[in-house]
C-alpha positions as CSV (number, residue, x, y, z in Angstrom):
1,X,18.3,-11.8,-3.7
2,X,19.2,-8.4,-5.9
3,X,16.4,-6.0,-6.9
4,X,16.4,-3.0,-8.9
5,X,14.6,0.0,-8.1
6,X,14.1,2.6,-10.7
7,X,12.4,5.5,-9.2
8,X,11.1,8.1,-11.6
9,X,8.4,9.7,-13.1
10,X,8.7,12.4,-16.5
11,X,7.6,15.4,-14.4
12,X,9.8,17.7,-12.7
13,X,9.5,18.9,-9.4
14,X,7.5,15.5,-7.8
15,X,9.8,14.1,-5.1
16,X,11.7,11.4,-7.3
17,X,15.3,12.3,-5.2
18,X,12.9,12.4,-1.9
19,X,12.3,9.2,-2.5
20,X,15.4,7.8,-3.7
21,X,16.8,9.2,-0.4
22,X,13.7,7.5,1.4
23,X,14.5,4.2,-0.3
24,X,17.9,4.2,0.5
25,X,17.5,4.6,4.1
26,X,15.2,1.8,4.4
27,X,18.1,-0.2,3.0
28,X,20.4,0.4,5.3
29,X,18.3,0.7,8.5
30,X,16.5,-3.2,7.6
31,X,20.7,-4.1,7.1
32,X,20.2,-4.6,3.2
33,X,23.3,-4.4,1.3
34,X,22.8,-1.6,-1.0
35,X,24.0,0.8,-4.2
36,X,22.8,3.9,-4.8
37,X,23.0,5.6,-8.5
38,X,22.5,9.1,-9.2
39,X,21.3,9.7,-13.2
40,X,20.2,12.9,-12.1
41,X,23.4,14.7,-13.0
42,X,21.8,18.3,-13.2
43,X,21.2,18.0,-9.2
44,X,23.2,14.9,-8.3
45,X,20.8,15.1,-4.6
46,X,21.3,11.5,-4.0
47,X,25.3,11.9,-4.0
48,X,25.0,14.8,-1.7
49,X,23.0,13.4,0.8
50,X,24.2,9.3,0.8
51,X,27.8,10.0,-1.0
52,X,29.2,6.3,0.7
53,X,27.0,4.7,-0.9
54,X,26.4,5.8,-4.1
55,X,28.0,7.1,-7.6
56,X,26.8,8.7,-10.5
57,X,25.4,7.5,-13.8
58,X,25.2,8.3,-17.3
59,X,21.9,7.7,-19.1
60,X,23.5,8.3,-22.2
61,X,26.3,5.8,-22.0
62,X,25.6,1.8,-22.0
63,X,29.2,1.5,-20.3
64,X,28.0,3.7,-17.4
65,X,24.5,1.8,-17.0
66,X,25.2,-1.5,-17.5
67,X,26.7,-1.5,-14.0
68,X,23.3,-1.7,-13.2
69,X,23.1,-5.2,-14.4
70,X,26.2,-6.6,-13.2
71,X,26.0,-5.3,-9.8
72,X,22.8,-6.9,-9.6
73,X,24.1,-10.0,-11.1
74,X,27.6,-10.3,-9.1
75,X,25.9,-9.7,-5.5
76,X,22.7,-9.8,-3.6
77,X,22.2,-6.1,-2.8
78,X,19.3,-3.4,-3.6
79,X,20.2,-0.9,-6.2
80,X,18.3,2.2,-5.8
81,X,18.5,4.5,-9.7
82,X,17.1,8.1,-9.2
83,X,16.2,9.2,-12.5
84,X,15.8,12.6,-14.0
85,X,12.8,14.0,-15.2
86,X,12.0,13.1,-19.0
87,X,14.6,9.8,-18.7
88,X,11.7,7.4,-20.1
89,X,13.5,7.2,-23.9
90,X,17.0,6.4,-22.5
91,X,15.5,3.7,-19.9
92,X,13.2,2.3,-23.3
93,X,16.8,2.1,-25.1
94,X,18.6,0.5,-22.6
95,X,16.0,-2.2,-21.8
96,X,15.7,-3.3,-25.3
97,X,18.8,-2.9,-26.9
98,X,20.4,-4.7,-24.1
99,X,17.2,-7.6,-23.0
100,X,17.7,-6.2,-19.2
101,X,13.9,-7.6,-18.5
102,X,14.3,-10.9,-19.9
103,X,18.0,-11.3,-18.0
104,X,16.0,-9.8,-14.8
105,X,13.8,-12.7,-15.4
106,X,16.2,-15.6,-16.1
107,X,18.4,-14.6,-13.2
108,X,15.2,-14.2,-10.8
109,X,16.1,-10.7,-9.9
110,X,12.9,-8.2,-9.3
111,X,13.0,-4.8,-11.5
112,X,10.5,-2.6,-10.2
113,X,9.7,1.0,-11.4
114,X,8.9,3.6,-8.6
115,X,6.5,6.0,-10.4
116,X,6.0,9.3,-8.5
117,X,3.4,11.6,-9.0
118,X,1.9,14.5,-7.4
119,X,-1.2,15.8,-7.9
120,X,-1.3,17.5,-10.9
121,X,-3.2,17.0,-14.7
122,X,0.1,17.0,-16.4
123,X,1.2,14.2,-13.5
124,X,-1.4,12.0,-14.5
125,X,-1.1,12.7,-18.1
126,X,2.3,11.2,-18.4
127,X,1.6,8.4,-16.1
128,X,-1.2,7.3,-18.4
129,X,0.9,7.3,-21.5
130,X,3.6,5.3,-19.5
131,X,1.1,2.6,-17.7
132,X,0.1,2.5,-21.9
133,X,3.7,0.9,-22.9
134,X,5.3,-0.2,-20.0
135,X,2.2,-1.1,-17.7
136,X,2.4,-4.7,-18.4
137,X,6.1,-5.5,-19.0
138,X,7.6,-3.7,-15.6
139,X,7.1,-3.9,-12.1
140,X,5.4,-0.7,-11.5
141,X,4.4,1.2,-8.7
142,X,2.6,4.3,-8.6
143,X,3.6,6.3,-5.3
144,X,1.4,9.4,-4.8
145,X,3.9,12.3,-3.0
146,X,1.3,14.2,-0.3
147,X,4.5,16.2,0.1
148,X,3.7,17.9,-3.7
149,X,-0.4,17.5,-3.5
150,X,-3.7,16.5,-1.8
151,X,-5.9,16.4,-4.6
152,X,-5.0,13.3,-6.9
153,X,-8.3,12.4,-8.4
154,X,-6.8,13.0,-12.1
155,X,-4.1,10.2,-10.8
156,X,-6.9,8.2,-9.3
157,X,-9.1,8.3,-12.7
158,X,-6.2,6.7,-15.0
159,X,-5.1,4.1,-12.3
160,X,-9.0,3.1,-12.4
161,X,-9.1,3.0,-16.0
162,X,-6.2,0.4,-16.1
163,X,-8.0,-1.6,-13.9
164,X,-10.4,-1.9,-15.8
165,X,-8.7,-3.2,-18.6
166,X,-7.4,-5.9,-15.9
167,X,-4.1,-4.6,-15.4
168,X,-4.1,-3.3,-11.7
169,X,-1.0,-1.1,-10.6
170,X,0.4,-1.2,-6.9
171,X,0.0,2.2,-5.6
172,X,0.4,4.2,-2.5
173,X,0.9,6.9,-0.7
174,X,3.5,8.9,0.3
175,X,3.1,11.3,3.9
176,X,3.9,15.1,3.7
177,X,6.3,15.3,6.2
178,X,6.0,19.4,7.8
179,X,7.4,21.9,4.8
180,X,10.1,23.7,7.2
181,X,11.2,19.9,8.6
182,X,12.5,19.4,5.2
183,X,13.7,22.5,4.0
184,X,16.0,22.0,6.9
185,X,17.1,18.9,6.4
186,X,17.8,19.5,2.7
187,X,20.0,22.5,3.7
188,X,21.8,20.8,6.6
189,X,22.6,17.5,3.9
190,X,21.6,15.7,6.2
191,X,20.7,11.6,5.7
192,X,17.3,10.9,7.0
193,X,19.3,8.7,9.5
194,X,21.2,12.0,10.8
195,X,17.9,13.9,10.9
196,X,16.5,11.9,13.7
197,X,20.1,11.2,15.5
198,X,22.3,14.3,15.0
199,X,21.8,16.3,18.3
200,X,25.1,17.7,19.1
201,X,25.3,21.0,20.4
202,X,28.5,21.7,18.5
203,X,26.7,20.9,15.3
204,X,23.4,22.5,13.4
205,X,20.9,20.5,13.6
206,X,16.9,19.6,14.1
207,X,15.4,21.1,16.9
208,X,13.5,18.2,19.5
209,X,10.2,18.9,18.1
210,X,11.7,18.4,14.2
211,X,13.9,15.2,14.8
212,X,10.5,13.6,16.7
213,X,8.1,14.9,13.4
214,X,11.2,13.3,10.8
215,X,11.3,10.3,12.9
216,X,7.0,9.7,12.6
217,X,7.1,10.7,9.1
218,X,9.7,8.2,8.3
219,X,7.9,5.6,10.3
220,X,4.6,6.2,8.2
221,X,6.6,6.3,5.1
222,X,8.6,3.1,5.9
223,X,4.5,1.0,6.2
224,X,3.5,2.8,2.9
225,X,6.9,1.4,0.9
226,X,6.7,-2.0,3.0
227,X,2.3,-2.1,1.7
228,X,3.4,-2.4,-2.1
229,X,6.8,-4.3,-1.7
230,X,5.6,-7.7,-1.1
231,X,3.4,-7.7,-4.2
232,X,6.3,-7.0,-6.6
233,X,9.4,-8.3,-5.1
234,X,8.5,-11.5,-3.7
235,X,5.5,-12.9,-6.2
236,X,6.9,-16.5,-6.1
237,X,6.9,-16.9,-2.3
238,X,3.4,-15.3,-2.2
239,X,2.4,-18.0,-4.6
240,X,3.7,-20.7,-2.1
241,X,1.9,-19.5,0.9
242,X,-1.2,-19.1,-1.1
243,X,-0.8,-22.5,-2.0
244,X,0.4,-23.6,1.6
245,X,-3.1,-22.3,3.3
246,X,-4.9,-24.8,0.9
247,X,-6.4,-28.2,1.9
248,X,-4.2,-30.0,-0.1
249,X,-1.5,-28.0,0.9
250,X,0.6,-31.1,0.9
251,X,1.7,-30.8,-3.0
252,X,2.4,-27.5,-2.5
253,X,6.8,-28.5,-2.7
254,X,5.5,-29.7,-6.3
255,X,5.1,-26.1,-7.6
């Protein structure tokens, strides 16, 4: 079954590429067939660092997104869409003018917003005023980057606050993997997959010690992803088990 993954969030600076890099090795290290899309064309970091499997997008052309849709629709594969910062009226435009949620629903296929946030006021600011008109038509998950922030009791305070109006958000937490790890992995290019593996002496790469801390990280990250994925992209099968564990468990092939 195709999902799409939108992963984005208005601010700057808040590990929306990070993540889009983080999602897209899970892909291919669980053996999903996958597409990557880069929107971000002032940085284009998910071409640089998976360029097999992705291409870029233009937010301001419907010929350029819709391949969003018909990828989707023609095979079963995860497409991964890093946005830019302040994309939210180009994604509102797209998803109306063209019904993408109600032909996401009819054709069974999960659309799930990745919104990241780090610890800041004006983080949680903008989150609040997206949760407010998109909270209860998307699939949205609020993933807090440790790697940009400790402190996210501003984030915290609007997530309660839309629970209490009985809309609960999936949320969790993204691991701060070590500051001079990264930093060397962004300038070496290297896929998450060739942080851990690349060890030849005739090429730059992580030292022991970095390759073993990229490889935990990536562990951790991989549980926090796989914590909020099952309540978004497989709602019907969740349904059926609940129903399964029942007593009368026996109509459950009625559903």
């Amino acid at each position: 079954m195709s999902s799409i993954h939108f992963i984005g969030g208005e601010k700057g600076g808040v590990g929306k590429s990070v993540v889009s890099r983080l999602l897209s090795q899970y892909c291919l290290d669980h053996s999903m067939v996958y597409m990557g899309l880069d929107a971000d064309q002032s940085h284009g970091t998910l071409t640089r660092f998976y360029q097999e499997f992705t291409s870029p997008i233009n937010l301001d052309s419907y010929e350029s997104t819709d391949q969003i849709m018909e990828a989707a629709l023609e095979d079963d594969l995860q497409v991964v869409v890093d946005l830019p910062a302040q994309s939210e009226r180009f994604l509102e435009r797209w998803l109306e003018d063209g019904g993408v949620l109600e032909m996401c629903e009819e054709a069974e296929i999960p659309f799930i917003y990745w919104y990241i946030v780090d610890d800041g006021v004006d983080s949680a600011r903008l989150l609040e005023q997206f949760l407010g008109k998109h909270g209860e038509e998307l699939h949205c998950i609020v993933l807090k980057n440790r790697g940009c922030g400790s402190n996210f009791a501003a984030v915290d305070a609007v997530l309660d606050k839309v629970r209490a109006n009985s809309h609960p958000v999936a949320q969790a937490e993204l691991p701060a993997l070590h500051e001079e790890t990264m930093r060397k992995i962004d300038c070496l290019s290297f896929s998450f997959w060739a942080a851990q593996n690349i060890k030849d002496s005739g090429i730059e790469h992580l030292s022991l010690m970095e390759r073993q801390r990229a490889k935990i990280w990536l562990k951790k990250a991989y549980a926090a992803i796989e914590s909020v994925l099952d309540h978004v992209e497989r709602p019907a099968q969740a349904l059926i088990n609940q129903l399964a564990s029942r007593p009368d468990s026996a109509d459950v092939d009625k559903v």
